[in-house]
N, C-alpha and C positions, 0 to 999 in steps of 0.2 A: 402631603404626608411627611414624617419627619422619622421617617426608616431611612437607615443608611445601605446603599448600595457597596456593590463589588467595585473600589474602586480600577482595579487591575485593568476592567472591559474599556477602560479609557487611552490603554497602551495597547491594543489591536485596531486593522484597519478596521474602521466600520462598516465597509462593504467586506464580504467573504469572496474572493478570489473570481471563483465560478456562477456566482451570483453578480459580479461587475462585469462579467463575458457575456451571461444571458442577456442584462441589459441591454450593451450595447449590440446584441444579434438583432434584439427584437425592434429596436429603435430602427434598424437599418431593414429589417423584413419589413415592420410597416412603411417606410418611407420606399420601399422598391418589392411592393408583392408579389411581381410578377418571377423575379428574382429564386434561381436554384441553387442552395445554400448549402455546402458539403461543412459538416462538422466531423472535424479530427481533436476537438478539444478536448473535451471530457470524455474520463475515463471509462467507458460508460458500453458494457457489452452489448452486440447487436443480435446475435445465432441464440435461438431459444433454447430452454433448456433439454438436453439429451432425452429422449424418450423415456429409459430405464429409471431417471428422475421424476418425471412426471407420473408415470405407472405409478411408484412408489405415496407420491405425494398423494395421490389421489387414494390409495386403498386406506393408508393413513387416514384421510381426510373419513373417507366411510367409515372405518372403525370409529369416531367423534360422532355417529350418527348414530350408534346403538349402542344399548345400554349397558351390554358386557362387557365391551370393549371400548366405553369412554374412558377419558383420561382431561383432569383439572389441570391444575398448576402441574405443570413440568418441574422437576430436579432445579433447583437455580444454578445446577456446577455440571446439565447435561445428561441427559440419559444415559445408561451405562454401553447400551450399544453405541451409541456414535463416540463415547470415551476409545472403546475396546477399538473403532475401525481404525481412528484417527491413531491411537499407536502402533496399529499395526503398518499404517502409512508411514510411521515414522522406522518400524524394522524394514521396509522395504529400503530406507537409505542407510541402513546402517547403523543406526542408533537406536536404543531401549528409552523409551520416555513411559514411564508407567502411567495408565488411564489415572492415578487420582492426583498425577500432575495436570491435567486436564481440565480448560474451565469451558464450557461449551457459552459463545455470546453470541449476541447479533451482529456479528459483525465488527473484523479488525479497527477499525475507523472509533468504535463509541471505545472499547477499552484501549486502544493508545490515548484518547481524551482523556480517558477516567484512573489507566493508574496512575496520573498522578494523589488521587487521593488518598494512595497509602503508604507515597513517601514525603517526607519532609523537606525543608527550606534546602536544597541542597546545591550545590553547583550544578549547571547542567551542560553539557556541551552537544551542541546539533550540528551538522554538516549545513552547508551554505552553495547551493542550493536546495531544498529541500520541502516534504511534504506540508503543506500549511499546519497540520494539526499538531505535530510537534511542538510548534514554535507557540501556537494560540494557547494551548492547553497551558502549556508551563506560564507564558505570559499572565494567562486570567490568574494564576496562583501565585503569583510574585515571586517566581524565580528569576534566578540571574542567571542569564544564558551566553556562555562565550561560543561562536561560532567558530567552526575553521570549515577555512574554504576550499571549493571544489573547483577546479579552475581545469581549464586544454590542457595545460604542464601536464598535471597529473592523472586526466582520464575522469575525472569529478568522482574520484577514489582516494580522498585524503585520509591519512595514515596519522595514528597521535605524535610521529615525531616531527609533523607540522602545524600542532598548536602552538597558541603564542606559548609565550616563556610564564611560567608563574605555578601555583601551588594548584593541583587537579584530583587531590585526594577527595577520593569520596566524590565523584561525580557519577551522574547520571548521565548515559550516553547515549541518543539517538542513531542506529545503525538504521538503512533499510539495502536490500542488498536480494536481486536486482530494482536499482534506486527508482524509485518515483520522486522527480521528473525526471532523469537523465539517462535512464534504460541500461547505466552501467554496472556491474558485477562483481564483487572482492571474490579473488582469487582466494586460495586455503592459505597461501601467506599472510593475503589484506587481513582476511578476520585473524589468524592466527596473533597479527601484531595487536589487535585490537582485544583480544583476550588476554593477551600474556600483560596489556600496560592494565584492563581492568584488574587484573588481581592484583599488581604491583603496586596498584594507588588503591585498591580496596573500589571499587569503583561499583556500577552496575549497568547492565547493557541490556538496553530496550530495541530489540530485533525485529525488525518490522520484514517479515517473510513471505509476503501476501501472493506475488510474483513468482515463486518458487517456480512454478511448474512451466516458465516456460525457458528454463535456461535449458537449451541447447548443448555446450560444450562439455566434454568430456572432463571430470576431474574440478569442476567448479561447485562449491558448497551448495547443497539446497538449503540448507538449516545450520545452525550456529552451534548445533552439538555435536556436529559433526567435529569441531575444533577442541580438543584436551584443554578442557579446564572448563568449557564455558556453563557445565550445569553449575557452578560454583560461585558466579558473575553475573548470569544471563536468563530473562525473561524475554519466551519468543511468543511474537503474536502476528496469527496466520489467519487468514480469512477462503470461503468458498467461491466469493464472488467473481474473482479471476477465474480460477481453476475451473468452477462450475459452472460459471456465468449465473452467480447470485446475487447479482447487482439489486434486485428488485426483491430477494427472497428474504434475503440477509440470513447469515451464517457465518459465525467463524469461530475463532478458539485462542485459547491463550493457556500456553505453558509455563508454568511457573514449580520449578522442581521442589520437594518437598524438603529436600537439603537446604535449599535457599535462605542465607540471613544474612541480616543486615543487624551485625553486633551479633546478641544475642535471640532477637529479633526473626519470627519465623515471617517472608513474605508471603510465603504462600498460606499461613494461617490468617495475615492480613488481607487477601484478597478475597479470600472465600469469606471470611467476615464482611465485606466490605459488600461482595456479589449478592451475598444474604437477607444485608439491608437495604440494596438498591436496587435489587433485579430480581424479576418473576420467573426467569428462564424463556428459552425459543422452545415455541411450538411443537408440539408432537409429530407435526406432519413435516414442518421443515427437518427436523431432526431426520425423521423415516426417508424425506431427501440428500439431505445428506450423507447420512448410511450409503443409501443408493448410487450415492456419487462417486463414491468411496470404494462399491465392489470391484471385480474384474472389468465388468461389462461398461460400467459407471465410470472408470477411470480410461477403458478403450472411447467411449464416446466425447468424456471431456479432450482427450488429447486430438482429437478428431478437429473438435471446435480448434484449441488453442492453436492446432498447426494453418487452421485457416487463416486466422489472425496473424502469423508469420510470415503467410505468402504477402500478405498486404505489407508489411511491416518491411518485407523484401523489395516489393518494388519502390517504394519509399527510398530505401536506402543506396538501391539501384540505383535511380536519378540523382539523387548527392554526392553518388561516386562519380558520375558522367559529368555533374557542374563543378568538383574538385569542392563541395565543402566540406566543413570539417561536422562531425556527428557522432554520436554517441549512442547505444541502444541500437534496437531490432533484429540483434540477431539472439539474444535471450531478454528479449524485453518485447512488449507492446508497444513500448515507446520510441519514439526516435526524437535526441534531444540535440537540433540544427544550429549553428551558429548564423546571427542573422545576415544575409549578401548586404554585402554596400555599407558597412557601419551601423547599420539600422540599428537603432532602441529593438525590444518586444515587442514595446506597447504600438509603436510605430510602424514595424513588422506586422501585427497583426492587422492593423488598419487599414494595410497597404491588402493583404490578402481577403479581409472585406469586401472593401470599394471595389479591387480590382478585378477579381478572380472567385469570387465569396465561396470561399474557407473561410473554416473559422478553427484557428489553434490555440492552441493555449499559452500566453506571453512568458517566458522564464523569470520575469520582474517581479511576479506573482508571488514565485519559488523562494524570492530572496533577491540582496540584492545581488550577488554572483550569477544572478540569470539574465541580469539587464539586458545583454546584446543575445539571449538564446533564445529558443522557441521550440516547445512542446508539438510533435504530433501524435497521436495514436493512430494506430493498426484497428479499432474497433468497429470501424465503419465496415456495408458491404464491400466483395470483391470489386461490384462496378463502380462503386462511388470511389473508391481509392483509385481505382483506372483512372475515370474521370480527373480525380484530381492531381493527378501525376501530371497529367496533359495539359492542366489548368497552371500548375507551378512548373511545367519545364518553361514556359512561354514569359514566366514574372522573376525566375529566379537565373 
């Protein structure tokens, strides 16, 4: 054919991250079947969904069965109930986000890919190490991406007053906060420096808030509006799949304030344009779960789950405090992000707990290169398999 392609897709890896992990799990399952394989890799929830969600889902589901009560194409910007819950989750911290700030999606994950398609050539700055989609999406688009890096100094919580030196007007900035891969947290200072330099450079801040629910600590942001100034800067986007355990349902949302521009430029005029032409909406019945996730009852069961996931996430971090490594994450994260024993690469790091011990984590190399010598685990596995694998890595590390 003599169509021209994207050439961009030739400046990302050709393998996706988590897809060069499964490989190599499955290379090694079949060459050792007998072989019991504990995954800490992927991010990926195990505790099914809370009863009061399923109840939900299903009546939903029945309504779709008769005739009064069908329902076609869903809203493409969200039903007006799961609008109305979701700000009322956001008065619960403190903040007023009005529902027709509200874009209801599948899931945090497809819209961090996709707004890039309603901004322009712009500068972008990402944190290093960091979620692969960030860095992919802008790549396939031909931005120019200055990284700054997340390094032990600083806690992998770098601040704009250590980007490099040069002109950062008008940038796009990736935040995630508590970070995926690194499990660490900005303080109401971190973001506070991070809104006050977006507005001084005109900037825009893409808040990756998926994690919210499991920070822990007193007085540490759940949301970026909780910081003065950022409806002014800042589009957040929050997903159910942590919080719910929607991993498999897909749900999430994206806030884009109705003040929001860029020049003269409404963004939030451009997203709902944009959501209009490329998206049908989520389900009726996911929706009605989500609601559901959202109530009293729905919000007592998910934190039920989430605090399960912290005991594991605890003993995790237990044993790194008894081997004296250094760590990041688990006490308001899923994640705990290791520095490797003995100089170890990731990539060699993980190989090592393959072959030896079969875990399987996820290499920080992956993340960027600021992850070389780290290594991803999650809390999502069961209680017992996370015992098990304590007992497994106190004996290798």
């Amino acid at each position: 054919m003599d169509i021209k392609t994207n050439t961009n897709f030739a400046n990302i890896k050709e393998t996706y991250l988590f897809s060069e992990i499964g490989s190599r799990v499955r290379a090694y399952q079949e060459a050792h079947p007998e072989a019991s394989i504990i995954r800490m890799g992927i991010g990926d929830v195990t505790l099914p969904l809370p009863q009061v969600v399923v109840e939900a889902m299903v009546k939903a589901s029945q309504e779709m069965g008769c005739k009064e009560t069908f329902r076609g194409y869903p809203p493409e910007y969200g039903y007006d109930f799961l609008k109305d819950a979701i700000s009322i989750r956001y008065g619960s911290m403190g903040v007023s986000v009005e529902p027709g700030s509200i874009f209801v999606s599948d899931g945090a994950k497809s819209d961090l890919g996709n707004i890039v398609d309603i901004l322009g050539n712009n500068p972008v700055i990402i944190p290093d190490p960091v979620y692969p989609v960030y860095v992919d999406s802008n790549t396939m688009n031909g931005n120019n991406i200055t990284y700054i890096n997340g390094t032990k100094e600083n806690g992998f919580l770098p601040l704009p007053s250590e980007l490099p030196s040069g002109d950062h007007k008008g940038s796009v900035i990736y935040l995630c906060s508590p970070n995926n891969p690194t499990g660490a947290v900005y303080s109401t200072e971190g973001l506070t420096a991070w809104v006050d330099f977006a507005l001084k450079t005109g900037s825009l801040i893409i808040y990756d808030s998926a994690y919210d629910a499991f920070i822990a600590e007193e007085g540490i942001p759940h949301t970026i509006y909780e910081i003065p100034g950022a409806f002014d800067c800042a589009i957040e986007i929050c997903s159910f799949s942590k919080f719910a355990g929607f991993t498999g349902v897909r749900c999430g949302w994206t806030v884009i304030p109705t003040t929001l521009k860029a020049g003269e430029v409404s963004l939030h005029a451009l997203w709902k344009r944009r959501q209009a032409t490329k998206f049908n909406g989520v389900s009726y019945p996911v929706q009605r779960a989500a609601q559901a996730a959202l109530s009293d009852e729905g919000v007592k069961a998910c934190a039920q789950n989430i605090a399960y996931y912290k005991q594991n996430a605890k003993l995790i971090t237990e044993l790194l405090d008894k081997k004296g490594i250094f760590y990041t994450g688990g006490n308001n994260s899923p994640y705990v992000w290791l520095e490797c024993p003995e100089g170890c690469s990731s990539w060699e790091f993980f190989d090592k707990l393959l072959n030896e011990v079969q875990i399987v984590g996820t290499p920080g190399e992956g993340f960027g290169k600021g992850g070389d010598r780290y290594f991803r685990l999650t809390a999502f596995g069961s209680k017992e398999n996370t015992i098990e694998a304590v007992k497994r890595l106190e004996n290798i590390i």
